[in-house]
Structure formats: C-alpha cells, structure tokens
C-alpha positions, -999 to 999 in steps of 0.1 A, spaced: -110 -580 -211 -112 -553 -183 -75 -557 -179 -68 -554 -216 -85 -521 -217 -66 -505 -190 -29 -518 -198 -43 -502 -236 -53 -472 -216 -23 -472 -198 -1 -473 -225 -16 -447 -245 -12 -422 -221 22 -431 -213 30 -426 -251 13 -389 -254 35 -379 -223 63 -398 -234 59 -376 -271 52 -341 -253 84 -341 -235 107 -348 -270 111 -388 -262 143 -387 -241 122 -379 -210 136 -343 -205 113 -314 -212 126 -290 -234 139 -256 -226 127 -228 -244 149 -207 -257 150 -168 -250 164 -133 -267 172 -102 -250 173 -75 -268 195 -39 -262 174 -16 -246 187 17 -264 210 17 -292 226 50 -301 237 59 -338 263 90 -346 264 106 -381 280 136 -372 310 113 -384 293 102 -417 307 121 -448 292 115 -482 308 128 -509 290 137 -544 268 169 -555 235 176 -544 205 170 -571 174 187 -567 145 175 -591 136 195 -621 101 192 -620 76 172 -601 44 170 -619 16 142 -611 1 127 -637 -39 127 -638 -50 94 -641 -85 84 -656 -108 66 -634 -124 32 -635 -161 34 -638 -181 4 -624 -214 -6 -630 -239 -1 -602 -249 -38 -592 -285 -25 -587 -312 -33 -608 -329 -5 -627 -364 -2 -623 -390 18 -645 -420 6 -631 -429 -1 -598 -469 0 -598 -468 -33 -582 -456 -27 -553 -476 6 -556 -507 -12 -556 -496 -34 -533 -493 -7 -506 -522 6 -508 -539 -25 -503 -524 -30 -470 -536 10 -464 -570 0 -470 
C-alpha cells in the first residue's frame, strides 16, 4: 500500500513538472521587445493646404443641475434623546 502511494506521488509530481515546461520537456523562452529609444518627427516639411477657420462664437451652455435628496432623516423632535442626556448628567 506504502508503495502504491509513493509511485502515485511520484507520478503526480512528474506530471505538474512535465505540464510547467509546455510537455515536450523544453522550457519556454520568453519572448522580448526593444523599443527605439528616441524617435524624431520633422514637420517643417508638412504642407497642408486649405483656409484657415476660426470659430464664430463659442458660447457654453448653462446647464441645470440635478438635485438629490439628502439620505438623512428629518427629525422634529428629539426630546428623547434630550431626556435621555440628562439622565446620564444626573
């Protein structure tokens, strides 16, 4: 029985190992980007043809605002906790 349980034991380990390095018993290489360091741009070549707009008029609209209801409760009476008080005071 003892015997059993470590050729089991055995087995399962050698199958998690067997899975981590992709099943043909090679570990995978990872795989990596290298970026340019500086990249430069030049516009002064660039030439756009077209007119120039300009906006007429910039106006921001006024919006109305949500109102929400306060989520605390509106008390007119507190003498309980009034009397309460002064209980402890005395």
């Amino acid at each position: 029985m003892r015997r059993l349980l470590i050729i089991v034991l055995m087995g399962l380990f050698s199958i998690t190992a067997w899975a981590q390095t992709g099943g043909k018993g090679k570990t995978k290489t990872s795989v990596q980007y290298q970026y340019k360091k500086k990249e430069v741009f030049d516009f002064g070549e660039l030439s756009i043809q077209g007119n120039v707009l300009t906006p007429g008029d910039i106006t921001v609209k006024k919006r109305k605002r949500k109102k929400f209801r306060t989520q605390f409760r509106t008390r007119n009476n507190f003498d309980r906790e009034i009397r309460v008080d002064l209980k402890e005071v005395e």
